[in-house]
C-alpha positions as CSV (number, residue, x, y, z in Angstrom):
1,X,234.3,13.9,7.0
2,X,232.5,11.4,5.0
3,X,234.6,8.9,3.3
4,X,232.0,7.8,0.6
5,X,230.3,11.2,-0.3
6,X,229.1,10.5,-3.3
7,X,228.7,7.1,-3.6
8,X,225.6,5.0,-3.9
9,X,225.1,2.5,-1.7
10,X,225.9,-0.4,-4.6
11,X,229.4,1.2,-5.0
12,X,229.9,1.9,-1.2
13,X,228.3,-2.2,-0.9
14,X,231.4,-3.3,-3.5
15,X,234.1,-1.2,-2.3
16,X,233.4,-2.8,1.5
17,X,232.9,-6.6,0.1
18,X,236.7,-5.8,-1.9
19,X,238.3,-4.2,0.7
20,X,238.5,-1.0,-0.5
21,X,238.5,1.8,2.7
22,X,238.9,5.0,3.0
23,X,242.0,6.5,4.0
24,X,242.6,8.3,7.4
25,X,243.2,11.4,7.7
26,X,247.1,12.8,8.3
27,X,246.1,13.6,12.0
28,X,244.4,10.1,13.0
29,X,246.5,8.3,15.8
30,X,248.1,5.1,15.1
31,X,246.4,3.6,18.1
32,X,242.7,4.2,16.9
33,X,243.6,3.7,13.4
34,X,245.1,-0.2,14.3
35,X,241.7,-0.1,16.2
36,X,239.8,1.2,13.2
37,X,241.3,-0.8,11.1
38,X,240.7,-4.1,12.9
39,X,237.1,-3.2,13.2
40,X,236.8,-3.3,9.4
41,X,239.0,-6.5,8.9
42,X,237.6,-8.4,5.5
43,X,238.2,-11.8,7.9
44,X,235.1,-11.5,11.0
45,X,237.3,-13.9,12.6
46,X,239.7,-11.1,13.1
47,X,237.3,-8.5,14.2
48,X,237.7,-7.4,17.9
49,X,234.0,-8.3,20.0
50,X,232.5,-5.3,22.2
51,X,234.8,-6.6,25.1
52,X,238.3,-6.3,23.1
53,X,237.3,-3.0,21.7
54,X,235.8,-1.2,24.9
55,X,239.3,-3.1,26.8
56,X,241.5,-1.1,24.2
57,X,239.7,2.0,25.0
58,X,239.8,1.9,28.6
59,X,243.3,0.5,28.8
60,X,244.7,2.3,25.4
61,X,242.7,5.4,23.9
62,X,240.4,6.9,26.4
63,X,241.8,10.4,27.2
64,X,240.6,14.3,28.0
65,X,238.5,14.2,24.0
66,X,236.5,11.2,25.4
67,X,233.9,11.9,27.3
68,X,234.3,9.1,30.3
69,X,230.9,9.2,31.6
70,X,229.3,8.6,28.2
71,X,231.9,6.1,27.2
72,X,230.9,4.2,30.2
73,X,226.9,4.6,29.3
74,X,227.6,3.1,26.1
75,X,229.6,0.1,27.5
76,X,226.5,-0.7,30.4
77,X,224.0,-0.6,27.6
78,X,225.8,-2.6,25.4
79,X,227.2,-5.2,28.4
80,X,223.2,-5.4,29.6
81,X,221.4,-5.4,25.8
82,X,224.2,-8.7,25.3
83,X,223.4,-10.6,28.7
84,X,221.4,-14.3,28.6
């Protein structure tokens, strides 16, 4: 699915800085899409970090479509790439 086929980057730009987004899909769970739609929150101060969203995932979303061994990759590279 690609929720702006068709749109130049200007108009996908606009839509994003108006908070326009797509709309899910019928089959979406609510869980990812309260998760989803925090993400894309027009406010950054309500934004999850990399912490609250991999802590949702673990403690909320992760079942038999997620790959667990990839998942925790992801979170290693991201936890080491973020470290002072």
């Amino acid at each position: 699915m690609n929720p702006f086929k068709d749109c130049s980057e200007n108009v996908i730009r606009s839509n994003t800085e108006n908070g326009i987004r797509p709309e899910f899909v019928t089959n979406v769970d609510e869980k990812w899409k309260n998760l989803i739609i925090k993400c894309w929150s027009q406010d950054p101060s309500q934004r999850p970090n990399f912490t609250q969203i991999c802590d949702t995932l673990e403690n909320d979303l992760i079942d038999d479509s997620i790959d667990v061994n990839t998942f925790n990759t992801f979170k290693n590279m991201i936890n080491r790439d973020h470290e002072i």
